[in-house]
N, C-alpha and C positions, 0 to 999 in steps of 0.2 A: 320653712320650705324644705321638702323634702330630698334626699340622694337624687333622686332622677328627676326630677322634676329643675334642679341643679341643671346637673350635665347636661337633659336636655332630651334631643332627637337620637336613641339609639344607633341610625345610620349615618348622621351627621356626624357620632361622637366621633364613631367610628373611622371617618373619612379624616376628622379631623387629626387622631391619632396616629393614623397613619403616615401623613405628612411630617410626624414631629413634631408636631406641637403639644404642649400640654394642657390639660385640660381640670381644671380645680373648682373645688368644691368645698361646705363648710359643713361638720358631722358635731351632731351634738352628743355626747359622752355621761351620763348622769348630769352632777352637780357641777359641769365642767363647763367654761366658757365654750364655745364652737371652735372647731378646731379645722382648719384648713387644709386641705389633703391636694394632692398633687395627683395627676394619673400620667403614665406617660407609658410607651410603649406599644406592641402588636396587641391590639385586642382581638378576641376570640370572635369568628362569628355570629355564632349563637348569642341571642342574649340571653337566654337561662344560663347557659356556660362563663359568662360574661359576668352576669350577678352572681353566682356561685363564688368565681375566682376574686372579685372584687370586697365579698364581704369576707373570706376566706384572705385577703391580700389586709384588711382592713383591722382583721380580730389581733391578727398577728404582730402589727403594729404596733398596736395600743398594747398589748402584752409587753411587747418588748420595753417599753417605758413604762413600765406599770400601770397601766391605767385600767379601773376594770368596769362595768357598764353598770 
């Protein structure tokens, strides 16, 4: 299943995020088990802006622990 289809309702996610809740998901990585991601925080309105920051939020990650795709 894919990233958004995950999360869900774009405006939904969004409401939900707002209140503080976190909202997670599970990224598959190459040859790598699925990996479980956390989102928390103001999301942007836009969702292009939204998906942009998110996979841009996501590359970074996975950099930082080595992980490469």
């Amino acid at each position: 299943m894919g990233l958004h289809e995950q999360l869900g309702d774009f405006e939904l996610l969004c409401a939900k995020l707002r209140t503080g809740a976190p909202a997670q998901a599970f990224v598959k990585v190459s040859s790598y088990s699925p990996i479980m991601v956390e989102l928390t925080g103001t999301p942007n309105s836009s969702r292009r802006q939204f998906d942009s920051d998110l996979a841009d939020a996501l590359i970074e990650a996975f950099k930082s622990v080595g992980l490469r795709a």
